[in-house]
N, C-alpha and C positions, 0 to 999 in steps of 0.2 A: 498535413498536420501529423506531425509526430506521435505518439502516442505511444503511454508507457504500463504494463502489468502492476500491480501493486498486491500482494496475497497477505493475509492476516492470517497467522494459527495458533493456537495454543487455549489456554484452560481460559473460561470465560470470567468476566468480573467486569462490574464496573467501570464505563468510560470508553473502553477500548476504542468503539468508532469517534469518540469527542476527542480524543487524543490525537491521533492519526486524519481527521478532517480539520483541526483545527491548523495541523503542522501545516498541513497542506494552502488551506486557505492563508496563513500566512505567510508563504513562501509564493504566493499568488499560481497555483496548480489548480487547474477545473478540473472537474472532475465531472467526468460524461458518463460512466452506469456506476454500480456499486449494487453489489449482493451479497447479502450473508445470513449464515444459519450457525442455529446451535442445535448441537448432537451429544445428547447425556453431558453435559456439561462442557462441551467443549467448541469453540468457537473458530469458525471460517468464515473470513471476507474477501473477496477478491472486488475490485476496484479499478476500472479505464481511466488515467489522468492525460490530460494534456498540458505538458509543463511549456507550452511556448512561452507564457511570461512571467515563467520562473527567474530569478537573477543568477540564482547559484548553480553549478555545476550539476549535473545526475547525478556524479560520484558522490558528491557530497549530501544531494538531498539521497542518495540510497543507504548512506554511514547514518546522516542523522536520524532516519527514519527505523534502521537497526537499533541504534541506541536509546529511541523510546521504545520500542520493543521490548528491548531488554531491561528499561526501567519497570513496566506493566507485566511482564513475566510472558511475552507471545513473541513470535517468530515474526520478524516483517519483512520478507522480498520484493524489490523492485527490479524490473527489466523490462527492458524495450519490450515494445509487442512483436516486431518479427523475431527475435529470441523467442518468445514464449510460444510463439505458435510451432518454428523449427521443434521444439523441445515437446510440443504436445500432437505432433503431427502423426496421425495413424498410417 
């Protein structure tokens, strides 16, 4: 199974995770952990999907996934998990 990083940042506000698991559950992505916290106002979610019966592309679910971001005012990256782990590797 594949499996992809999904990171949420920016200033907190309403909906944030309803937006972002709704996208998902519509694009048919599970979604196997999800954590997050708010620090003095400011909001982190990081999120394990597995898009095996996604229809659309990554690329595209990683643009559409940006582009609610950037309607909600947060940061939203997707990338494969062995990218993420190369890139957080001690």
């Amino acid at each position: 199974m594949k499996k992809y990083i999904i990171t949420v940042v920016g200033k907190d506000s309403v909906g944030i995770i309803a937006k972002v698991c709704t996208y998902l559950s519509e694009n048919h992505a599970n979604i196997l952990d999800i954590s997050q916290t708010i620090v003095q106002g400011y909001f982190n979610m990081m999120m394990i999907v597995d898009p095996s019966a996604c229809e659309k592309p990554m690329e595209t679910i990683s643009d559409e996934l940006e582009q609610i971001g950037d309607s909600i005012g947060v940061k939203i990256h997707l990338q494969h998990e062995d990218i993420f782990n190369m890139m957080h590797r001690i």
